[in-house]
C-alpha positions as CSV (number, residue, x, y, z in Angstrom):
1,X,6.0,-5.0,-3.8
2,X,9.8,-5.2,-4.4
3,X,10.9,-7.0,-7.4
4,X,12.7,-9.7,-5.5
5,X,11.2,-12.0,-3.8
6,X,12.6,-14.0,-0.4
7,X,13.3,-17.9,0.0
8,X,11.4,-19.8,2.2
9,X,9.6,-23.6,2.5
10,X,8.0,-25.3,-0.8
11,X,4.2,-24.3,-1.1
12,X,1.9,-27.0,-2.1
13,X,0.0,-27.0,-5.3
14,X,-3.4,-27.4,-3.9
15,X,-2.3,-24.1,-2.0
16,X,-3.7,-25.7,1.3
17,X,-2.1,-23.5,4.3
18,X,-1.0,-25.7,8.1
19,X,-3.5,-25.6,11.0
20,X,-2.0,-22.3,12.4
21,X,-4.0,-20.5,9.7
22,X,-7.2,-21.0,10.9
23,X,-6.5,-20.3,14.5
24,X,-8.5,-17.0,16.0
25,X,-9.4,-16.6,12.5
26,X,-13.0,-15.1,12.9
27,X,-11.5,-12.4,15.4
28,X,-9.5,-11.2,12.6
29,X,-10.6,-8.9,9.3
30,X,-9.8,-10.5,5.8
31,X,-8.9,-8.4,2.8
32,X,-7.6,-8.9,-0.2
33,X,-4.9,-7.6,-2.9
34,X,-5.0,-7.8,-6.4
35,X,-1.3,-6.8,-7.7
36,X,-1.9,-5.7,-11.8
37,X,1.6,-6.2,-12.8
38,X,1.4,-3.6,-16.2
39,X,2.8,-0.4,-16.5
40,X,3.0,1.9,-20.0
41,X,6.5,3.2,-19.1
42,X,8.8,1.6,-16.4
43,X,9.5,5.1,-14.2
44,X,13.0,5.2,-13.2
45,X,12.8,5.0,-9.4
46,X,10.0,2.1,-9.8
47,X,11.6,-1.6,-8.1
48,X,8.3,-3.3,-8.2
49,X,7.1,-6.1,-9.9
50,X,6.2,-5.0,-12.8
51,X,6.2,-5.3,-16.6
52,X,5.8,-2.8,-19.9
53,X,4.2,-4.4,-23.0
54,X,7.9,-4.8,-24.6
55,X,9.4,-6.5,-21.4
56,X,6.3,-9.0,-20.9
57,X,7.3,-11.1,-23.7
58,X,5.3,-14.5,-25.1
59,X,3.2,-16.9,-22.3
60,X,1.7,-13.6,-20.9
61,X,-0.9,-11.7,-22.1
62,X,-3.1,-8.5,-20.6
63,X,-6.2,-9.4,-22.5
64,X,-6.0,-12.6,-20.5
65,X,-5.1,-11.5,-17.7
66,X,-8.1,-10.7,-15.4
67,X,-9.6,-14.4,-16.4
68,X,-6.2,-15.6,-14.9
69,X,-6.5,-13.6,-11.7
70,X,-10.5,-15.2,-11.1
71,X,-8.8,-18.3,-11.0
72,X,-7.0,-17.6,-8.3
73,X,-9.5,-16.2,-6.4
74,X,-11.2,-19.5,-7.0
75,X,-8.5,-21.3,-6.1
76,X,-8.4,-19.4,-3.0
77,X,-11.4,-19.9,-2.0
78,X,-11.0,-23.5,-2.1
79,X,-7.5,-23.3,-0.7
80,X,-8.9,-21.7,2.4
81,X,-12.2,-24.2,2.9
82,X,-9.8,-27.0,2.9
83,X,-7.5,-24.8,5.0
84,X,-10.4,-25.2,7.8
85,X,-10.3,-21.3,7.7
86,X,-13.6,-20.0,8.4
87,X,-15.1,-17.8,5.6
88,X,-15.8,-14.4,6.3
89,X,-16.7,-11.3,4.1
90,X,-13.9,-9.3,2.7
91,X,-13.4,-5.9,4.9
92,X,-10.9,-4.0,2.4
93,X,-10.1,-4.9,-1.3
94,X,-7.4,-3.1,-2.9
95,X,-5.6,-3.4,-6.6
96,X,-2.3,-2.3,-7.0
97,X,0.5,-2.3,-9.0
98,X,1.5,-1.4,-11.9
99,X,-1.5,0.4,-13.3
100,X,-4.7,-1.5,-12.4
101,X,-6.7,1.2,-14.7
102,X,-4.4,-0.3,-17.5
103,X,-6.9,-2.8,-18.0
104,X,-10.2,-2.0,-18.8
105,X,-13.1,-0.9,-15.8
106,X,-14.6,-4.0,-17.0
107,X,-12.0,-6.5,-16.3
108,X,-11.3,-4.6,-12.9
109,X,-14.5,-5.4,-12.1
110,X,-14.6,-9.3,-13.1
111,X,-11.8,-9.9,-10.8
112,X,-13.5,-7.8,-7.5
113,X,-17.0,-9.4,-9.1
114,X,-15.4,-13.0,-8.4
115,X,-14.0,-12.3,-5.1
116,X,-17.3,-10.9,-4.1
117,X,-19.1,-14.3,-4.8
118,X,-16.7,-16.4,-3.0
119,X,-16.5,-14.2,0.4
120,X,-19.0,-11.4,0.3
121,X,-18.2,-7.6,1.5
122,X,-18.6,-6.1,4.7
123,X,-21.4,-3.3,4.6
124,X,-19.2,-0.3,4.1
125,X,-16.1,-2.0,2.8
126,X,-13.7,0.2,1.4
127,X,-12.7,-1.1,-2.6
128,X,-9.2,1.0,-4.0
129,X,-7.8,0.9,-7.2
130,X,-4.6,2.4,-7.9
131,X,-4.5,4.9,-10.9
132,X,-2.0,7.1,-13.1
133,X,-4.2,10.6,-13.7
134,X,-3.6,9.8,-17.1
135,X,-4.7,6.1,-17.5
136,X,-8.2,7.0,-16.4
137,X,-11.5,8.7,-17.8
138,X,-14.8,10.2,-16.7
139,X,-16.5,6.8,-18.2
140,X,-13.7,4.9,-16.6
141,X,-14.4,5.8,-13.4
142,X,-17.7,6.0,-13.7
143,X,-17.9,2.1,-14.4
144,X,-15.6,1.7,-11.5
145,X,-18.0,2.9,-9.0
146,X,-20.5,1.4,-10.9
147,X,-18.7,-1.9,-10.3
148,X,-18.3,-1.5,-6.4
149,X,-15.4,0.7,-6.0
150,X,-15.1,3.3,-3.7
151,X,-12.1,4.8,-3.6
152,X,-9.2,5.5,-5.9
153,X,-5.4,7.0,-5.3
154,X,-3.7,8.9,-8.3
155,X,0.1,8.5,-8.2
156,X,0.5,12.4,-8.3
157,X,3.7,12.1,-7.3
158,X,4.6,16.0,-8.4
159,X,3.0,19.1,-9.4
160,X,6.7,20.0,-10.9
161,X,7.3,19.4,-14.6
162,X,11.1,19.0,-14.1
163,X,11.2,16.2,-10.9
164,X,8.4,14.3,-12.9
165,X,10.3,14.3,-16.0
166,X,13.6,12.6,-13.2
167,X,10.6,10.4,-11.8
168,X,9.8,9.6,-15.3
169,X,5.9,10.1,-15.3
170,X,3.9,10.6,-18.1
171,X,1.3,12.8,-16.8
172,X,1.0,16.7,-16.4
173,X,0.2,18.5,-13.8
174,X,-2.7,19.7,-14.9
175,X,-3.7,16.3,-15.3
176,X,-4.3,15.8,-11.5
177,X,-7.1,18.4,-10.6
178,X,-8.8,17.2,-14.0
179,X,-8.9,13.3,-12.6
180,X,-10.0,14.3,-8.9
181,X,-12.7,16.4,-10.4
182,X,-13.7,12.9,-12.5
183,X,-13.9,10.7,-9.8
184,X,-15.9,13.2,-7.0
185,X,-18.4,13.0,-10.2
186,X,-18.3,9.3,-10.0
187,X,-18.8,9.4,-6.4
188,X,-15.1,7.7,-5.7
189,X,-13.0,9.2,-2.1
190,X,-9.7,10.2,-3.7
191,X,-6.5,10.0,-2.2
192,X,-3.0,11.4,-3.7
193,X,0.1,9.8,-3.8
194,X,3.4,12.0,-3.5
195,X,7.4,11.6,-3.8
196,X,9.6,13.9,-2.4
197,X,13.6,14.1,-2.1
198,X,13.4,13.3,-5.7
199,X,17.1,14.7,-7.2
200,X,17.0,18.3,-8.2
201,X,13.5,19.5,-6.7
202,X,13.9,22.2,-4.3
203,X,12.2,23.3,-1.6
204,X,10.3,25.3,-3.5
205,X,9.4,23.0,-5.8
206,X,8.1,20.5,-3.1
207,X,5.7,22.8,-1.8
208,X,4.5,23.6,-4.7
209,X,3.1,19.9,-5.5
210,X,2.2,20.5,-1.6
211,X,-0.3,23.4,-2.3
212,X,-1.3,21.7,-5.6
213,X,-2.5,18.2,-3.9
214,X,-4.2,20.4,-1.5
215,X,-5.9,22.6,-3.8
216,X,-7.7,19.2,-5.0
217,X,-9.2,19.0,-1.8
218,X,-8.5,15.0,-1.5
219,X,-9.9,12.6,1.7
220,X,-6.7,11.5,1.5
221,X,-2.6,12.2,1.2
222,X,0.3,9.9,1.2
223,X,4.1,11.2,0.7
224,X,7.1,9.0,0.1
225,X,10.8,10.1,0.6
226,X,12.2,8.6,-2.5
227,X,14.4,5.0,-2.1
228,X,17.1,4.9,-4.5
229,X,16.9,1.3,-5.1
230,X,19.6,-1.1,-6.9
231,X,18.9,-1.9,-10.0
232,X,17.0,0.7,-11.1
233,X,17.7,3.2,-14.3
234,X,18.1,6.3,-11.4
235,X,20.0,4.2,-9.7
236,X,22.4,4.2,-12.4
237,X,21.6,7.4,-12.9
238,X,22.9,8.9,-9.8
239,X,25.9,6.2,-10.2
240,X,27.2,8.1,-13.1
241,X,26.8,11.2,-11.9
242,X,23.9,12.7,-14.2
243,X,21.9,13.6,-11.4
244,X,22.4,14.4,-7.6
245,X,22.1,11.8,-5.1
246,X,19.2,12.1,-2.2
247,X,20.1,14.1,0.8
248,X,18.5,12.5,4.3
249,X,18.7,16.2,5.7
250,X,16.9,16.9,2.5
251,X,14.3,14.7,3.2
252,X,13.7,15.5,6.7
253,X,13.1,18.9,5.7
254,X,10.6,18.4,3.3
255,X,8.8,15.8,5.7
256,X,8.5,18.4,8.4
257,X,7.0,21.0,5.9
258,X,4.4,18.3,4.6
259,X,3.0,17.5,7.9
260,X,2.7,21.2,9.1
261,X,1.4,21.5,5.4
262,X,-1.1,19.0,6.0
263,X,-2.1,19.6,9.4
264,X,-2.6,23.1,8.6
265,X,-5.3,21.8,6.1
266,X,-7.2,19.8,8.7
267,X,-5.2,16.6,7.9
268,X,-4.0,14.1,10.6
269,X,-1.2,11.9,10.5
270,X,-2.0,8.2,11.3
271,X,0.7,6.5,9.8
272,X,4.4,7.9,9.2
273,X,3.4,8.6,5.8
274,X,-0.1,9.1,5.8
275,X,-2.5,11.5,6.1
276,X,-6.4,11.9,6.1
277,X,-9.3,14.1,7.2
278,X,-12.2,13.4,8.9
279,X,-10.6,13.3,12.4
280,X,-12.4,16.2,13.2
281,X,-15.9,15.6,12.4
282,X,-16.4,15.3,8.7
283,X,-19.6,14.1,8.4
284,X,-21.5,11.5,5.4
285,X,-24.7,12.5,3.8
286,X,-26.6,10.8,6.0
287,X,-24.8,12.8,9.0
288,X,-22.6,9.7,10.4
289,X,-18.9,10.9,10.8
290,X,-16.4,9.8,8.2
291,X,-13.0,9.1,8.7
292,X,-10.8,8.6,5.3
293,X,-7.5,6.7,6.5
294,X,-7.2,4.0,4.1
295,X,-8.4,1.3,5.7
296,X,-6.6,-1.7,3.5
297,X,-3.5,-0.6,4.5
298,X,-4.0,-0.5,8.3
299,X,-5.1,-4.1,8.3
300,X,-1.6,-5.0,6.9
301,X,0.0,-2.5,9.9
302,X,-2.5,-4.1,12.3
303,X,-1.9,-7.8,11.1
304,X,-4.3,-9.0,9.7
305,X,-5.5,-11.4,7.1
306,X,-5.1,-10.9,3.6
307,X,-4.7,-13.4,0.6
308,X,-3.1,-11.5,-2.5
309,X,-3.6,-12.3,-5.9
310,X,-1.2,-11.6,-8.9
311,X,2.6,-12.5,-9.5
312,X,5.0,-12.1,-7.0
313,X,2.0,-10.6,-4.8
314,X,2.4,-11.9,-1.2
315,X,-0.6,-12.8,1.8
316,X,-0.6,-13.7,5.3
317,X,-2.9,-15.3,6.6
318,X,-3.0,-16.6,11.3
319,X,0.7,-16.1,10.7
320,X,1.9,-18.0,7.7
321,X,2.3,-15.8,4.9
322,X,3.5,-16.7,1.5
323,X,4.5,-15.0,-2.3
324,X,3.7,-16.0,-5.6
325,X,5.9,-16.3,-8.9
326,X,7.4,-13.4,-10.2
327,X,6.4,-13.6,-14.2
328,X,2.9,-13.2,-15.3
329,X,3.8,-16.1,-17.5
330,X,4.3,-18.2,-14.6
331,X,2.0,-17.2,-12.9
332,X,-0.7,-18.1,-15.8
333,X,0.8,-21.0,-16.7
334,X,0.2,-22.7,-12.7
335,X,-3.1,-21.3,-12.5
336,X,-3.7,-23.1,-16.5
337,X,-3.2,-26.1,-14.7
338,X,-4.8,-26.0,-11.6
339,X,-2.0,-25.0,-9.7
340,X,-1.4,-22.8,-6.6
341,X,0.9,-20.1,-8.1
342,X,2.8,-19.9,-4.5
343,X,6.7,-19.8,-5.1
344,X,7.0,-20.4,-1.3
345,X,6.3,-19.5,1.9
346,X,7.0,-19.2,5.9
347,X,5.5,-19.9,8.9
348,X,6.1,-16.8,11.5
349,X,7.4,-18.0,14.9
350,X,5.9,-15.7,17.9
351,X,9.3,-14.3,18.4
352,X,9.1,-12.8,14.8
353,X,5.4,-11.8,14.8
354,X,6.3,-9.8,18.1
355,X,9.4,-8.0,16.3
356,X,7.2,-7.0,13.2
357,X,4.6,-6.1,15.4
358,X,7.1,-3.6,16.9
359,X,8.2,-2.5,13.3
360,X,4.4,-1.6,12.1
361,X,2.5,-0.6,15.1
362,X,5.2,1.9,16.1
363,X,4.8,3.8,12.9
364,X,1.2,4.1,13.6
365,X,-1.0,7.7,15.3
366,X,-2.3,5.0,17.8
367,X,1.0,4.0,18.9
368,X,2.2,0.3,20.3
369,X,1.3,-1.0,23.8
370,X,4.3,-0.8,26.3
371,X,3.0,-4.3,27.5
372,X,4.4,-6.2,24.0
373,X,8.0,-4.8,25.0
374,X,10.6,-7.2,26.7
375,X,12.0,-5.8,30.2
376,X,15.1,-4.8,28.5
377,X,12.9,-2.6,25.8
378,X,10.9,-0.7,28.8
379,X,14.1,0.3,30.1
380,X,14.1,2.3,27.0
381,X,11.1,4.6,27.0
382,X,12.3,6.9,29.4
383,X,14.8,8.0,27.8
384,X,12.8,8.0,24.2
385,X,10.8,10.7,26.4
386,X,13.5,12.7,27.3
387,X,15.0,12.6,23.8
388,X,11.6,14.0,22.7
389,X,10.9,10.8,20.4
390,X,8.3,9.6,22.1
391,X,5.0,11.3,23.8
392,X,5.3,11.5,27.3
393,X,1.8,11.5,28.2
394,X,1.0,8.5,25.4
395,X,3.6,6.1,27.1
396,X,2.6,6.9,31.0
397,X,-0.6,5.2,29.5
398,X,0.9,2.5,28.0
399,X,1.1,3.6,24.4
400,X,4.2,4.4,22.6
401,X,3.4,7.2,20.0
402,X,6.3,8.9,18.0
403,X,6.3,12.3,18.3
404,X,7.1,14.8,15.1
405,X,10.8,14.4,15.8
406,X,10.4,10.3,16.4
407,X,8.8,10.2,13.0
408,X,11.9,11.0,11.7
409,X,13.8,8.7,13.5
410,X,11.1,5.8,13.6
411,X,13.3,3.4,12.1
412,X,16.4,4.0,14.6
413,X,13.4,3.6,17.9
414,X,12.5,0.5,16.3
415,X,16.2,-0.9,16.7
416,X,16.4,0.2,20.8
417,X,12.9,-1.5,21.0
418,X,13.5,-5.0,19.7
419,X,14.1,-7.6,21.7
């Protein structure tokens, strides 16, 4: 969730979306987002919307700060009745941030408690919190599943002192295996967040948090080339010349040894920069195959609906999607009086909901249907093929998938695709 946030049309206070919203609603899945906007230390790469105790300043409190977020939910709720949007039970929830385990299990589970009166869950519905290994505790996470959750995904980010000293994390590597092993005794999935390119770390280096994320046995891997983005304190960093700038060749590097990495451990790729077992069988206690790709984040690639709660979190729901204000102490102060804390919002035109279906679905294992693509984009697949970006067999059935090498390049296919 970047820390800017884009114009658009005036939102109105009740929060009551135009008649688009509610078309073909039932035949899509609903989620929802709860962004926790607190962090202990601001890490240096970090552009998101977030805020240490120091920086919060008066009007804002964390105490408060789950009773704030039920009102939303309330609010939306009531937003999407008057919305004529049917109401159906929530497939995926997911907090974010930040550091969601920040605040205490018990105010984690007020705000999923609340949303789970208003909409329901879907049997088997897949509930995520966000964690630093070191902001959580056996007891922690034992009230988390207690509350409902089900999974939980450590920023890991390293298994090397040095690169998370540049990221600037406070954990230690040896805090990582210690958290898995807590939440498998909670009965939570697990998934492991990793950052590689990250100035200084060597090859070496970067399989080395490789082998340690696998030696944790997770359902789950994601792995990030790191964005130097403006603003930031490595961004200024790099600027001054106190540390190396990221290398793209660098990154492509360490990308390719990840996924043979990964695949060697019986992981699949099903999103540029995921990873999960359970494609080949993994099987639940009761014997019913498992699958572990996070499921909250594919209903974002695949479009669906999803309100999200918190400040500057954004939602989208039958094509009109809109953000919220940026400052907890905004945000607190519309929801104090009964206000929709939406800064603004758009309504997506066909032409644009085409182009980011092209942008998302691309990226995915299960590829994007030829059939969306103008005549001028087919023209373009056979040579994708030939370039070896594309898999040959995939598009002669009328999927595009990226191959290894199209991975790499997912963001230049994209361009030769749109319309």
């Amino acid at each position: 969730m970047p820390s800017t946030l884009p114009l658009g049309d005036p939102a109105p206070a009740d929060g009551v979306l135009p008649p688009q919203a509610s078309i073909g609603a039932e035949a899509r899945g609903f989620s929802l987002y709860a962004h926790i906007p607190f962090c202990s230390v601001r890490c240096g790469y970090c552009d998101f919307n977030t805020y240490t105790a120091a920086e919060l300043g008066g009007g804002a409190s964390q105490a408060e700060y789950a009773q704030t977020a039920v009102a939303e939910v309330r609010l939306a709720a009531r937003a999407l009745d008057a919305s004529g949007v049917p109401r159906r039970r929530l497939s995926t929830v997911f907090f974010g941030g930040g550091t969601p385990t920040l605040l205490p299990a018990g105010d984690l589970a007020a705000i999923l408690g609340a949303a789970v009166a208003e909409w329901g869950l879907e049997p088997g519905a897949e509930v995520t919190t966000e964690a630093n290994p070191d902001s959580v505790t056996p007891e922690s996470l034992a009230a988390l599943r207690e509350a409902g959750f089900t999974r939980v995904s450590f920023g890991m980010q390293s298994a090397v002192p040095h690169v998370l000293k540049v990221l600037d994390r406070t954990h230690t590597p040896s805090r990582v295996p210690e958290a898995v092993r807590w939440a498998r005794d909670a009965g939570l999935d697990v998934s492991l967040d990793l950052i590689y390119g990250t100035p200084g770390e060597s090859m070496d280096d970067w399989r080395t948090s490789l082998d340690a994320a696998l030696e944790c046995e997770p359902d789950h891997v994601s792995a990030y080339a790191l964005i130097v983005e403006e603003g930031t304190k490595l961004a200024a960093q790099i600027r001054r010349g106190q540390v190396p700038n990221v290398d793209d060749d660098d990154h492509a590097a360490k990308y390719e040894l990840a996924d043979a990495a990964l695949g060697e451990a019986g992981f699949h790729w099903y999103e540029v920069s995921n990873w999960a077992r359970g494609a080949g069988g993994a099987v639940d206690d009761g014997g019913a195959s498992r699958r572990f790709e996070c499921r909250h984040n594919l209903a974002y690639w695949r479009g669906d609906d999803w309100w999200g709660l918190g400040p500057g979190a954004h939602s989208h729901v039958g094509g009109v999607r809109w953000w919220n204000v940026k400052h907890p102490r905004a945000y607190a102060a519309r929801l104090a009086q009964g206000e929709s804390p939406a800064a603004g919002r758009e309504t997506l035109d066909a032409a644009t909901r085409l182009e980011e279906r092209i942008i998302l679905e691309l990226r995915l294992a299960d590829g994007l249907p030829v059939a969306l693509l103008a005549p001028e984009a087919r023209r373009e697949v056979a040579g994708l093929i030939a370039e070896g970006l594309v898999e040959g067999p995939a598009a002669l059935h009328g999927m595009l998938v990226l191959t290894l090498a199209g991975r790499l390049l997912a963001d230049a296919v994209v361009r030769r695709l749109m319309p």
